[in-house]
N, C-alpha and C positions, 0 to 999 in steps of 0.2 A: 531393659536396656536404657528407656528416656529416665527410667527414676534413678538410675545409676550413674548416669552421667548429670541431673540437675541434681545431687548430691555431692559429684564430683566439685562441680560448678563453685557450691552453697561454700563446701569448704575452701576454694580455692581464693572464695572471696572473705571468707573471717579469718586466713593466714595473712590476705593483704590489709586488712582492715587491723591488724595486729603493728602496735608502735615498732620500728626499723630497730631492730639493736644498733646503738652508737661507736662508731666506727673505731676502733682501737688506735692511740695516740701515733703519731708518727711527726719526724722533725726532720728540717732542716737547716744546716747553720748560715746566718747572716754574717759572712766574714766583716761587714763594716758599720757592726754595732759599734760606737764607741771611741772609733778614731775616724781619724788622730786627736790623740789628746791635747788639750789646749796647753800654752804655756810655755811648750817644750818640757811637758812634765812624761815621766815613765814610772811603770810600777813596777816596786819589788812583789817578793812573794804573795799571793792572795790570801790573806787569814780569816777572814768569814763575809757571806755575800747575802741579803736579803733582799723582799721585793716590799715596798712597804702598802697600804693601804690605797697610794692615789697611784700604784702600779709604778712608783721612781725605785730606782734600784741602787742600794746602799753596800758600799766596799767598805771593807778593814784591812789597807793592805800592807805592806810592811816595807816600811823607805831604808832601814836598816839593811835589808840584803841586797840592796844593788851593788853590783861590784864599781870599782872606779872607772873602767871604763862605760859604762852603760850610765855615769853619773858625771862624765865629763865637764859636763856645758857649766859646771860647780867648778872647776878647775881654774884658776884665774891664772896659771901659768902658759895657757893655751886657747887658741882663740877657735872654737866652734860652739854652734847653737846649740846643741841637741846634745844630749839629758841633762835634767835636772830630777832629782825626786816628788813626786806628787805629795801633797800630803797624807795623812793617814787615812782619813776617813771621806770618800768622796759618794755621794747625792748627781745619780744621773737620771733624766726622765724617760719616756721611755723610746723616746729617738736616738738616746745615747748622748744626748749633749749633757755637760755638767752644770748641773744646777748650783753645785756649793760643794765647799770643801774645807775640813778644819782637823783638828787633832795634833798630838805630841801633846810634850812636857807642857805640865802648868801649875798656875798656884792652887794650892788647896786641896792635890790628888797626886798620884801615883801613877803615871800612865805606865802602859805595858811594857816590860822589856820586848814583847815578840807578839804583834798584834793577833787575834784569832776571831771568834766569833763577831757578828752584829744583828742587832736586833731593835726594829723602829714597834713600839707597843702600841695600845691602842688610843693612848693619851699625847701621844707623839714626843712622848721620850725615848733619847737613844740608847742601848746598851751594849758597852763593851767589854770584850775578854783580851785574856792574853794566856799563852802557853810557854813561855818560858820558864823554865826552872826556879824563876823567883817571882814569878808571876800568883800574886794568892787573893786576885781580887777582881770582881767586878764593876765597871765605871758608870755610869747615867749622867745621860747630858740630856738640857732641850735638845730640838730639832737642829737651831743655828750653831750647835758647840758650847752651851754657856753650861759649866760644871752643876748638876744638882748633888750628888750621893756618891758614897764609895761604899760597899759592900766587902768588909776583910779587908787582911793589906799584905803587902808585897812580902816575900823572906822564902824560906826553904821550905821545899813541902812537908808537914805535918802527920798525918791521920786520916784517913776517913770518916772519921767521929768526933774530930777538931772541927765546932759548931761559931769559929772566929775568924778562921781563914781556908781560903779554897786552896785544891792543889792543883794549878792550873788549868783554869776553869777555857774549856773549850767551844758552850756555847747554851743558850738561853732562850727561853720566853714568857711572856705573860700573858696570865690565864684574865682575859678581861672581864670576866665573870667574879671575879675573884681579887681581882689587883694583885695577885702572886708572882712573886719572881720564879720560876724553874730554872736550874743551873744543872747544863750535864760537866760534871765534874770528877775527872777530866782528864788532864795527861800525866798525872800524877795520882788524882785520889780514883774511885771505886765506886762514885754513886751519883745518885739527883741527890738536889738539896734543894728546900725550899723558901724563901723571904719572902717577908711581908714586902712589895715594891714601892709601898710609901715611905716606911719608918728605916729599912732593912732588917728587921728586929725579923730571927729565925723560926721557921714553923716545925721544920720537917728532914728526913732523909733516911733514905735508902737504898739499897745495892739489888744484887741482881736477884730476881725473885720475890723480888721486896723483905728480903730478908736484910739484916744490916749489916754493912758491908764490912769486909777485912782486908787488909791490903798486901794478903800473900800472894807472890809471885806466881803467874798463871804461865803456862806454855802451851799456847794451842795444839793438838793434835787433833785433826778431820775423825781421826779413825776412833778416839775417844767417846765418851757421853760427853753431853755440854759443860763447860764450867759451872759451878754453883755463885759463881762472883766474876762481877765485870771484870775484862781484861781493862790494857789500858790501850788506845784513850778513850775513855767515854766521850764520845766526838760530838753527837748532836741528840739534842731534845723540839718534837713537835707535838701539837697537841691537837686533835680531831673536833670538829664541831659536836661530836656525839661526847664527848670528856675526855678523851682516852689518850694519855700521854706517851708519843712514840721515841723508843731512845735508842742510840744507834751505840751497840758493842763493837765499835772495827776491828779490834782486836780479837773477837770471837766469830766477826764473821755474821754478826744475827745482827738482829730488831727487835729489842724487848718491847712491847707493849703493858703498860698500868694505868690503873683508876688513878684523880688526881691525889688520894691517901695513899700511893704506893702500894695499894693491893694488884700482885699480878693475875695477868689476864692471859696472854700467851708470846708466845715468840715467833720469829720469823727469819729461820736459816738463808744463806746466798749465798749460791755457789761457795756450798762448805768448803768444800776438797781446795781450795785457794786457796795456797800458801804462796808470800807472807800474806799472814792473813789480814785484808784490808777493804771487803766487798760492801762495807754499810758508811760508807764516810757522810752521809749527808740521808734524810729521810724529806720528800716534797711530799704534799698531797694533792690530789690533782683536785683543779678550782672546780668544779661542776656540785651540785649539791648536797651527794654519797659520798664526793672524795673518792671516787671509785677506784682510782688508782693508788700506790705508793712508786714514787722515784725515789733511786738511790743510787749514791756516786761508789766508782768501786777505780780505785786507785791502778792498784797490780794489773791488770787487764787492760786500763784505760777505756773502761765504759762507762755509760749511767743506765741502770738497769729498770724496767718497769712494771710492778708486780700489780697482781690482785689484789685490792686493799681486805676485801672478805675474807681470803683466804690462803691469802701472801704467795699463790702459784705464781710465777717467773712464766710473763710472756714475752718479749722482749729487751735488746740491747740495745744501745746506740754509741758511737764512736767507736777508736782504735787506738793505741799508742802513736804516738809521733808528734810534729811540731807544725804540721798546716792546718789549715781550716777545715773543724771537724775533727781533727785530731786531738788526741790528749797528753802533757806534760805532765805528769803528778798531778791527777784529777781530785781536786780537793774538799771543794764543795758545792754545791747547786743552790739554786732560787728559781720561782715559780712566780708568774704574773699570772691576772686574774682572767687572760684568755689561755693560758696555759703552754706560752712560751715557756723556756727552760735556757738561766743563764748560768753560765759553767766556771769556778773560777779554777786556777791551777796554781799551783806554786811551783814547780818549774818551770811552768807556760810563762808565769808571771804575766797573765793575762785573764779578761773575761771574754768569755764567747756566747753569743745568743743564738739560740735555737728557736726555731721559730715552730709554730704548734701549727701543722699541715693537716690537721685530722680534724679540727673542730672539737666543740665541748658537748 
């Protein structure tokens, strides 16, 4: 009996001596990340949201779709303060104050018809997309807005094997190992494409499977086998500290995963059975040093959902459709700071929301 119980004992003490499993993410939203915005500025639509390297958090939003009344305070036949459009591309740290703000039309480039992705690299060059229908190009600027590159250029979309211009390219990164551009590409074309990010001179591309891509009409069905090629829009491209480039099919509903050569590796369904289907809009990987997580915005639903990064199982949601705090308007894309906040942009919200990371890393 005493040997069975200082047995009991022995074990009870190397289950406690055994490291705590880390507590599964949970959030809460900070409704006054962010405002009021200075200026009497407001934002239209959200087109793509990053966190960059010193944790300041970078918008591409879209001054085009304010309606006139939300854009008043522009109206010189009437006298009130409040709206003006912000500029396009705005730099907040991470109190939410605006550090800087620049973008639109200029010399020497093509800005977007319909702002989308952003992306600060690890040279601290910025990069921007667009998705508009005549949208076939990538932009790079320094950090303060001064034009360095255009990658492609503006006109109707093409091909997915047109190696000159994008077909609305909806979001990017680079491989700092590499100085590679990745383009998920997009709301038009079928694939990643890859550039060199110094010269723009092209490397690479491929479609779903890593096969190469075509650009026939796909119609999702749940009850189907998977597509053999990206729906559209190829929405977002992430890349793992282990190589592994993660690209979000929305239109299928998954999360292809590939080596940086476009060899596939595996996939990753969400809440298939969603229709219309929209469950991958944005891929995070959570800051700890496995990445152990993946986040991803799912439109339809009005959640951001957070998987297994090993093995893509769906442990929880977060948010709901609607317009308060916490809520979602057209949930559009995400961003991750390095303690594993989650900031939320919307295009109908026409707003970012921060969530604050309650669980620890």
């Amino acid at each position: 009996m005493i040997a069975r119980t200082l047995g009991t004992i022995a074990l009870l003490a190397a289950a406690l001596a055994q490291p705590a499993l880390a507590e599964q993410p949970k959030f809460q939203v900070d409704p006054m990340w962010g405002v009021p915005l200075p200026n009497n500025w407001i934002f239209g639509q959200t087109g793509g949201i990053f966190v960059d390297a010193q944790d300041h958090v970078w918008l591409n939003q879209r001054p085009g779709t304010l309606t006139d009344r939300e854009k008043r305070g522009t109206n010189k036949s009437i006298n009130v303060k409040c709206c003006v459009p912000a500029p396009s591309v705005i730099e907040f740290d991470q109190n939410g104050k605006v550090v800087q703000a620049w973008g639109g039309p200029g010399q020497g480039y093509d800005w977007q018809k319909n702002e989308h992705g952003i992306f600060v690299d690890h040279n601290n060059f910025v990069w921007v997309g667009g998705n508009h229908p005549e949208d076939g190009q990538v932009l790079k600027f320094t950090r303060d807005g001064k034009f360095v590159m255009q990658i492609g250029k503006p006109g109707p979309v093409t091909n997915s094997n047109d190696t000159t211009r994008l077909g609305r390219p909806a979001d990017m990164i680079v491989d700092p190992a590499t100085n590679e551009l990745y383009v998920a590409d997009g709301y038009g074309n079928h694939r990643v494409i890859v550039f060199d990010a110094a010269t723009g001179a092209y490397k690479r591309h491929w479609g779903a499977y890593g096969k190469r891509p075509t650009d026939d009409k796909i119609t999702y069905d749940p009850k189907a086998a998977m597509p053999q090629q990206f729906n559209n829009p190829v929405h977002c491209i992430r890349m793992s500290k282990d190589g592994l480039v993660y690209v979000c099919d929305r239109g299928n509903n998954r999360i292809q995963v590939f080596r940086k050569d476009g060899t596939y590796v595996t996939e990753i369904a969400v809440l298939k059975d969603t229709i219309p289907a929209a469950t991958t809009g944005s891929v995070m990987l959570w800051p700890d040093e496995k990445q152990s997580y993946i986040l991803t915005s799912d439109d339809p639903n009005g959640e951001f959902h957070l998987l297994n990064r090993a093995d893509g199982k769906y442990l929880a949601s977060f948010g709901r459709v609607g317009h308060n705090a916490g809520e979602f308007d057209n949930l559009h894309n995400l961003a991750i700071d390095s303690k594993g906040n989650v900031y939320a942009a919307e295009v109908g919200g026409k707003r970012v929301q921060k969530f604050r990371n309650l669980g620890g890393l």
